[in-house]
N, C-alpha and C positions, 0 to 999 in steps of 0.2 A: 369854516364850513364843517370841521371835526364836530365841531362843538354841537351843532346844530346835529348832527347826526345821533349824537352820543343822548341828546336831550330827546328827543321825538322818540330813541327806542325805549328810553326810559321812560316814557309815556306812555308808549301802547305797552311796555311790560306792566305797568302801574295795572293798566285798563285790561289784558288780561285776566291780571291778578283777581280782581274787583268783580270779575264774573265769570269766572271760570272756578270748577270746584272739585276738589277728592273727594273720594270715599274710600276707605279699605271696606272689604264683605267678604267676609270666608262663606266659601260656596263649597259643600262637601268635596272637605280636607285641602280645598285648597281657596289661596287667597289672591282675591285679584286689585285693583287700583282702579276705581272706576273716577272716570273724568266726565264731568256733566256741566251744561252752561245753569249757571242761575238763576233763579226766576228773578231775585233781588239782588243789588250790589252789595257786597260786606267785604270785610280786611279777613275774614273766617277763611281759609282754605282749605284746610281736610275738619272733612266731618264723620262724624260715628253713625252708622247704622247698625242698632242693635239689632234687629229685627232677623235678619240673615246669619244667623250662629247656629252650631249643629246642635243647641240645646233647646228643649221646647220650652218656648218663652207663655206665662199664664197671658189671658187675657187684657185687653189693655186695660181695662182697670184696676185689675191687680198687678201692673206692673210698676215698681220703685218709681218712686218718684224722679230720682235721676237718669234712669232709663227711659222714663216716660219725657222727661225735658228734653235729652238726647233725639228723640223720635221727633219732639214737635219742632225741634231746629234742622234738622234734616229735612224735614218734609215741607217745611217752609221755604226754606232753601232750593232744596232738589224740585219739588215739586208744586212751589206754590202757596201752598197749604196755609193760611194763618191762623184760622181760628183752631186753636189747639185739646178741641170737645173730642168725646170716645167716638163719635159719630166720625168726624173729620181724619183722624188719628186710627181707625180701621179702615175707612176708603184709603188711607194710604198707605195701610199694609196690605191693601189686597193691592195694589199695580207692582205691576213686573219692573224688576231691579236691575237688570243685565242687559235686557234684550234689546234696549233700546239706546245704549250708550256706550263709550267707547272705554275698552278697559285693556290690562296690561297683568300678564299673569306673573305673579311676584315668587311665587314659588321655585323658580327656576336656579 
């Protein structure tokens, strides 16, 4: 019976995992851990949001190409988002980052 028990939690741990997600976002000078369900299932668990740093970041198309890969797996992620055009990639830096999901302030 252990056994069974020990197996099933390792499976909803697994299935968590798979859709459940981080973020760190420094939010003037401080940093929080934002936790958000998936839109898609992946083995990714914490993701980078450039987007939320107290430095003014250029436009998204002059932004690095590694910054700008960063954005498009986040927001695929976080929000959905697949097609990775400047179009898609500004609608989701205009939605609100905090307000709608549960976070944990790291700073402490």
């Amino acid at each position: 019976m252990r056994k069974y028990k020990i197996a099933i939690g390792l499976i909803v741990l697994f299935l968590v995992w798979l859709n459940v997600g981080l973020a760190e976002d420094a939010w003037i000078e401080e940093s929080y851990i934002v936790i958000f369900l998936k839109k898609e299932m992946t083995l990714k668990l914490t993701f980078i949001n450039p987007l939320l740093t107290e430095a003014d970041l250029p436009s998204i198309q002059e932004l690095p190409q590694k910054t700008r890969s960063d954005l498009a797996e986040y927001c695929r992620y976080r929000f959905g988002i697949i097609n990775a055009s400047d179009k898609t990639l500004e609608e989701c830096a205009s939605r609100p980052f905090l307000s709608e999901y549960w976070f944990l302030n790291i700073d402490n």
